[in-house]
C-alpha positions in Angstrom: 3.3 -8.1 -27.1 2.6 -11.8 -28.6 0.7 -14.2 -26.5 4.0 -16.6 -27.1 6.3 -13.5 -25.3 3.5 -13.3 -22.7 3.7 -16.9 -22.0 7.1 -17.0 -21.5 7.5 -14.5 -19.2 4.2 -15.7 -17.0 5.4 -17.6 -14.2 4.3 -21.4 -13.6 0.9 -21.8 -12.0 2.5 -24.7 -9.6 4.6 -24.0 -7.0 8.5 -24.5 -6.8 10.1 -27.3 -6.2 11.5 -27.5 -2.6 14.9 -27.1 -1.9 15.5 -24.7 -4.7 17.8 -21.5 -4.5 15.8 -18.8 -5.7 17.9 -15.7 -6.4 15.8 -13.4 -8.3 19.2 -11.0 -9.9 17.1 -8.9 -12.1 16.3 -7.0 -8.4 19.4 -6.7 -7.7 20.1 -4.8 -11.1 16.7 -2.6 -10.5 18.7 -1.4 -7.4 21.6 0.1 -9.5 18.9 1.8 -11.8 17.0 3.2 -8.8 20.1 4.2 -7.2 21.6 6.4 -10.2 18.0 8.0 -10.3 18.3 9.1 -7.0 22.2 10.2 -7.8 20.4 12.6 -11.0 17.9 14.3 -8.8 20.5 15.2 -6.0 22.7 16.4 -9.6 19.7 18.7 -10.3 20.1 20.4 -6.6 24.0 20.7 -6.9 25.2 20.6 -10.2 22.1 22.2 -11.9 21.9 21.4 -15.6 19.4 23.6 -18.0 15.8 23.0 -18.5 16.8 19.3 -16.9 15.7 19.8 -13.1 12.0 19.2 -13.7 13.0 15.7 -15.2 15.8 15.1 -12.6 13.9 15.6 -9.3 11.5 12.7 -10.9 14.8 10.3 -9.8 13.8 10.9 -6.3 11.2 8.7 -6.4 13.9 5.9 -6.5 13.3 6.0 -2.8 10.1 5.0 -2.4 11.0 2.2 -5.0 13.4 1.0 -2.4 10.8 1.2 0.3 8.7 -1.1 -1.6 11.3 -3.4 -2.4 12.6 -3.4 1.2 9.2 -4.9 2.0 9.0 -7.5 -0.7 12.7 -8.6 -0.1 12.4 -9.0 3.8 8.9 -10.8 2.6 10.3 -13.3 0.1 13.3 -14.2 2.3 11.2 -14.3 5.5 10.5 -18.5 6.9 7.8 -19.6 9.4 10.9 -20.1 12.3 12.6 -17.1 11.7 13.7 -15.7 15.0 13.2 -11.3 15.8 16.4 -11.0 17.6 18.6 -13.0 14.9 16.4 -11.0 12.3 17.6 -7.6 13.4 21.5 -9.2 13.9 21.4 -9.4 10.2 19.4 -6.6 9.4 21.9 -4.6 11.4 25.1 -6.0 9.9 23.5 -5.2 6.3 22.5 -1.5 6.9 24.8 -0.3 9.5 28.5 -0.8 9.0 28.2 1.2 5.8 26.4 3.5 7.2 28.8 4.3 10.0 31.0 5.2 7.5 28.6 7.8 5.3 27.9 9.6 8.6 31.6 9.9 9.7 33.7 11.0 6.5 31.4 13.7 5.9 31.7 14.8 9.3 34.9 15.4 9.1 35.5 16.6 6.2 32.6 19.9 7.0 33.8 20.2 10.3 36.9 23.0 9.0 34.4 25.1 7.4 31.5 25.0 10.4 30.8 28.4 11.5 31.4 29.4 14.8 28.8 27.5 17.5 28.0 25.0 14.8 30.3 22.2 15.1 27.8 20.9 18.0 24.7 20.6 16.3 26.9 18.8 13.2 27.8 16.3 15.8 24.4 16.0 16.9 22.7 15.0 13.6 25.8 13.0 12.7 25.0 11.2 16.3 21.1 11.3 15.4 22.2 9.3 11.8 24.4 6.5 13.2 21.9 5.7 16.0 19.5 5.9 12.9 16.7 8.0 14.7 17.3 11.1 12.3 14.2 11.0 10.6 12.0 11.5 14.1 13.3 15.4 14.6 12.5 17.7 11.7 15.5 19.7 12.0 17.9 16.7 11.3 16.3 15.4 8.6 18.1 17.9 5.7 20.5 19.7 7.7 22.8 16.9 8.7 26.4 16.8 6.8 24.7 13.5 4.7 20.8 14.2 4.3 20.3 10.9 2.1 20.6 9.3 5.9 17.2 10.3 7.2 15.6 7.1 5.2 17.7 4.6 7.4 16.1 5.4 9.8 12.6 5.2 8.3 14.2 1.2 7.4 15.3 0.9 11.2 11.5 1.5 12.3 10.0 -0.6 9.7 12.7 -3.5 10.7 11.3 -3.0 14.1 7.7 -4.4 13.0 8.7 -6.3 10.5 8.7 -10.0 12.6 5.7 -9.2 13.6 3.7 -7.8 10.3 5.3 -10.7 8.4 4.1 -13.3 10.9 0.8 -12.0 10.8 0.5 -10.8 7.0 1.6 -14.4 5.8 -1.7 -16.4 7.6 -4.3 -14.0 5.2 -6.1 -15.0 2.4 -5.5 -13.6 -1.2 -9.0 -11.8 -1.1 -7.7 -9.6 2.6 -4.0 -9.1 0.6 -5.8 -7.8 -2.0 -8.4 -5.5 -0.1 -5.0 -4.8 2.4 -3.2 -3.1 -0.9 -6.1 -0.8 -1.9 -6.6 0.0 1.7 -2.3 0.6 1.5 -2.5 3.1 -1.5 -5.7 5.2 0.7 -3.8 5.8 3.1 -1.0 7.3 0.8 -3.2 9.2 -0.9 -5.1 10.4 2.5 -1.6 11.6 4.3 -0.7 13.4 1.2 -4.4 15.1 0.8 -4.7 16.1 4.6 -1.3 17.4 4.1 -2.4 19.4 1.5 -5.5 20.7 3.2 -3.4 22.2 6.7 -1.0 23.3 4.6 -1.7 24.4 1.3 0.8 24.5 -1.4 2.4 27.6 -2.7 5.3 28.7 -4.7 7.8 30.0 -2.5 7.3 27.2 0.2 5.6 28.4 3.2 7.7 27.5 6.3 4.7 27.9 8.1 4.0 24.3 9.7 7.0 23.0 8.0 7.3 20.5 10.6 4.0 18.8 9.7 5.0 19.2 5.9 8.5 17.5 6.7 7.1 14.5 8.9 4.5 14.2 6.2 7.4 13.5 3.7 10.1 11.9 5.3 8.7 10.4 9.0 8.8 6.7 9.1 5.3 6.7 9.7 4.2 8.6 7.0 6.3 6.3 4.6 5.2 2.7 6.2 2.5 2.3 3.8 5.4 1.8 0.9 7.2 -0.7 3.0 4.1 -2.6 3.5 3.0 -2.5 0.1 5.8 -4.3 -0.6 5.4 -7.0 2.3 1.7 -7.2 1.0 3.0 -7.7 -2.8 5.7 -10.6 -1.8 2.9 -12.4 -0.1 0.6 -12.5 -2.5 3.1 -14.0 -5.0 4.7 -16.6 -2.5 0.9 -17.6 -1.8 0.2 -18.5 -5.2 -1.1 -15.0 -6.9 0.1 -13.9 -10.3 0.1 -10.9 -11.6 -1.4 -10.5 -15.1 1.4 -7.8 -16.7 4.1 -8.4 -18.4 8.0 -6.6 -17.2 6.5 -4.8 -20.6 2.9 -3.7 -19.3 4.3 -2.9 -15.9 6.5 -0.4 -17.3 4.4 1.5 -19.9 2.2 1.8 -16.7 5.6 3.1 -14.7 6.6 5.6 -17.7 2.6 7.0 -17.9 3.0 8.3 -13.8 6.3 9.8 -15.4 4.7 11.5 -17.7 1.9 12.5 -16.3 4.2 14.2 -12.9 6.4 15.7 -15.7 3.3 17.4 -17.5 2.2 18.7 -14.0 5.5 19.8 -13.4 5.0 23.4 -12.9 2.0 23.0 -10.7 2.4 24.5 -6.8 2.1 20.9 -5.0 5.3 20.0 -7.5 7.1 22.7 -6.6 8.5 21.1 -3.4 9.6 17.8 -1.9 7.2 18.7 0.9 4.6 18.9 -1.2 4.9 16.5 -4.0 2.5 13.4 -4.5 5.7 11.7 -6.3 5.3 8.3 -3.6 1.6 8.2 -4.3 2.2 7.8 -7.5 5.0 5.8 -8.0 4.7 3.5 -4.7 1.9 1.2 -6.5 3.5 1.2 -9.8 6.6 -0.1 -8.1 5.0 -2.7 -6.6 3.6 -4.2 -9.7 7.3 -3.8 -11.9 8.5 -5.7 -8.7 6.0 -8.5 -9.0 6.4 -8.8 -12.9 10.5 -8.4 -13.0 10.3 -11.3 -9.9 7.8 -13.3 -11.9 9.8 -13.5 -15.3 13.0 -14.4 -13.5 11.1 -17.4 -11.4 10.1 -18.3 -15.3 13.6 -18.3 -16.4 13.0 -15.2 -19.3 15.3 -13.5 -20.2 16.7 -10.2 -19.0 19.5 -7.9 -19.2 18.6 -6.9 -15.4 20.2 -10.0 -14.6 23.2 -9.4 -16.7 26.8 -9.0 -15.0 27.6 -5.6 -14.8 24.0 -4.6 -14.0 24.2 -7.4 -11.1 27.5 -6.3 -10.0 26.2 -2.1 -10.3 23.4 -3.5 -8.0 25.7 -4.9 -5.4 27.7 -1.8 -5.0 24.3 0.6 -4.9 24.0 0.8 -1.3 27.2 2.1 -0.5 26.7 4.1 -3.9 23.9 5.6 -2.3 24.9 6.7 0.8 28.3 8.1 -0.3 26.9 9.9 -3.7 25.8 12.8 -2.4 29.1 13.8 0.2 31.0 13.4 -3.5 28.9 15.6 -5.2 28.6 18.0 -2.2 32.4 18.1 -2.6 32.9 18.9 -5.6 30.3 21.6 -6.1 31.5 23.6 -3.2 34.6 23.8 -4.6 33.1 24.8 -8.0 30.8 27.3 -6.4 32.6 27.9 -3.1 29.5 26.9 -1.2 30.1 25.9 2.7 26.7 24.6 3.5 24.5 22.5 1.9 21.4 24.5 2.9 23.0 27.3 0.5 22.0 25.0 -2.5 18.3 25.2 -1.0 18.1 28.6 0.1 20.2 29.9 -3.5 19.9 27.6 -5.8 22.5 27.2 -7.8 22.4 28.9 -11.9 22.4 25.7 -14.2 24.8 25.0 -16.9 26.1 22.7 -19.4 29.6 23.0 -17.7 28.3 20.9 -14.7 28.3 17.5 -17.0 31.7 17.4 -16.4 32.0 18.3 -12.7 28.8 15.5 -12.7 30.5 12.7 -14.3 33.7 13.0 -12.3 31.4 12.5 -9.5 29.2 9.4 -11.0 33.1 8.2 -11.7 34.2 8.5 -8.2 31.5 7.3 -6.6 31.2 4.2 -8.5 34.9 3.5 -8.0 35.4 4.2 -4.8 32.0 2.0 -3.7 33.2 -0.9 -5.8 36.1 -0.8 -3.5 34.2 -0.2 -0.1 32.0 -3.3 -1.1 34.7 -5.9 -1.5 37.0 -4.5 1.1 34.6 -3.2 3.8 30.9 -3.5 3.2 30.7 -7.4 2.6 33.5 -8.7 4.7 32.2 -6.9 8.1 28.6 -8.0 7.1 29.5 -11.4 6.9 32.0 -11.2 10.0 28.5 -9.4 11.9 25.9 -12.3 10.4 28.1 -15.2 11.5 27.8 -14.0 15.1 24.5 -11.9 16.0 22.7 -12.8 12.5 22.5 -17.2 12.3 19.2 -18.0 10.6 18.1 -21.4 12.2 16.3 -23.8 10.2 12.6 -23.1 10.0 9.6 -25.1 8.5 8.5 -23.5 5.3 6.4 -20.6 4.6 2.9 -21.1 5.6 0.1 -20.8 2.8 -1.2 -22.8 -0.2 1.8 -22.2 -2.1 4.6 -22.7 0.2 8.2 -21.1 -1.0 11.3 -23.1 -1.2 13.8 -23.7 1.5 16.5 -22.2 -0.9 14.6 -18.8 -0.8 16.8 -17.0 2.5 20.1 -17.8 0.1 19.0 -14.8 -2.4 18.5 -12.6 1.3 22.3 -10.8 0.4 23.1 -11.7 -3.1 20.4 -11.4 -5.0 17.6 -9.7 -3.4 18.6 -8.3 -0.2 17.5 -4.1 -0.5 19.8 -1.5 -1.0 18.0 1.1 1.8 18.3 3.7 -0.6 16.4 6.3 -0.3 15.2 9.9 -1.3 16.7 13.1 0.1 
């Protein structure tokens, strides 16, 4: 890239001007990108295409992209004065409406076909999902009637500490955010190798331990460093910090940890979501094409992230998300005349070219009917929610040497507000 191409998309050294609205779109259009990922992997498991699964299940990492992003988003939005309990008003009118909604149509709709004794434990998990504690009991995790669930509940516990993280994370210097990320990425790296050390990986899974393999992958706790990296990433660049990558660099970086899973692809600890070092990878990657897409949109440079149907894809990806895979789960049990979703773990199903079709009419649907759910549902109950439990009262500016702009908490739903999506 040209040192004139590189200039335009570094941000200014100076910091912006107050008062103005900062809505950083090209997130918002990341979010569609990361959500259809996520919709391709979960294809791989239930409409199986040939040869393709080893490139598919790489779209599960569009999780841990929203785990980071959920970090720098509730970061870039967040103001000296802001208030927990009005914090979690609005963090619960984003999440849980639409979530109430994933849990309950699949319910129903698996509750005919439950065999006999296992209507209860369906209710259970779909209890365990709304109240958004899934992800704490192993068994709930996968075997609810929605799996994609359990990470809302990973973003309830990291809402939890957020008011206090932030308040505490935004008084550091540059040089402890710094040493804080490297220390972020160890401790990634450390769950996934002590993982791999009590439980070594082997091709079929062992179920031995499974619940120490399952809480390493999908416990809140085990996922917090992602959050964090993001909370760490937003801070740095409100305080000043720039990162010295283009949108460019960031991704060639992004596209090499593809490419370097994919070429491992047939080694035992990527055989298995329990075992795969897919968020170690990935998690710090994301965090710098989140810090270089935000920096070339506070430059004004172009992109097509922030184009209209990209922005609008982006609005709709939440409820995308959590409905995708109850619409693909319905239409390949009707293809294969599969009851359970367990089935499609314990017998795969044989791949085909014949699944495009059956995948696109779900891609179709799902799109269509969350466009609809957005305007009609999602955003009007938000709204209706923030106006009464969520009020943000006006708060001095963000403390540090470079102090963000009072228009900043505008972009919290439009423009940058995170989509919670998350791997299954």
């Amino acid at each position: 890239m040209s040192s004139t191409a590189q200039r335009r998309e570094s941000p200014p050294p100076t910091p912006l001007a107050p008062g103005t609205a900062v809505r950083l779109h090209s997130l918002t259009g990341l979010r569609w990108i990361a959500a259809f990922a996520v919709f391709l992997s979960h294809v791989g498991t239930l409409l199986p295409l040939p040869d393709a699964k080893p490139m598919l299940t790489l779209g599960s990492s569009g999780v841990t992209f929203f785990f980071v992003l959920s970090g720098f988003v509730l970061t870039w939005t967040y103001t000296a004065g802001d208030r927990t309990l009005p914090f979690y008003g609005r963090r619960f009118a984003r999440v849980w409406p639409m979530l109430l909604l994933a849990v309950l149509v699949p319910l129903f709709l698996q509750l005919p076909d439950a065999r006999p004794g296992q209507s209860d434990s369906l209710k259970l998990m779909a209890l365990s999902a709304v109240l958004m504690y899934q992800a704490w009991v192993p068994d709930y995790i996968l075997g609810s009637t929605n799996p994609v669930t359990w990470s809302l509940a990973c973003e309830a516990f990291f809402y939890v500490l957020f008011p206090f993280v932030a308040r505490f994370t935004v008084r550091r210097s540059l040089r402890w955010l710094a040493g804080a990320a490297v220390a972020l990425v160890v401790v990634g790296w450390g769950i996934k190798l002590w993982l791999w050390d009590a439980y070594p990986p082997r091709v079929p899974p062992a179920f031995t331990g499974v619940d120490g393999l399952i809480l390493g992958t999908y416990s809140p706790i085990a996922r917090l460093w992602e959050f964090l990296l993001g909370v760490i990433a937003a801070t740095a660049l409100r305080k000043g910090w720039r990162l010295p990558l283009s949108v460019a660099s960031a991704t060639t970086l992004l596209a090499a940890g593809f490419v370097a899973l994919w070429v491992l692809r047939f080694e035992t600890w990527r055989f298995a979501v329990v075992y795969d070092a897919l968020s170690q990878v990935t998690a710090p990657l994301y965090a710098l094409l989140v810090v270089a897409v935000a920096q070339r949109d506070l430059a004004g440079g172009a992109s097509w992230l922030r184009t209209k149907p990209l922005v609008r894809l982006g609005e709709w990806s939440y409820a995308f998300y959590l409905l995708h895979f109850t619409v693909l789960f319905e239409i390949s049990s009707r293809v294969f005349n599969r009851k359970s979703i367990t089935e499609y773990y314990m017998r795969p199903t044989p791949a085909s070219w014949s699944n495009t079709g059956w995948a696109l009419l779900a891609l179709a649907i799902s799109v269509a009917l969350c466009a609809l759910l957005y305007e009609f549902y999602e955003r009007p109950v938000e709204r209706g929610l923030r106006s009464r439990i969520g009020r943000r009262a006006p708060a001095p500016d963000f403390p540090g040497p470079r102090a963000a702009t009072s228009g900043e908490p505008a972009a919290e739903h439009d423009a940058t507000s995170t989509n919670e999506v998350r791997r299954a």
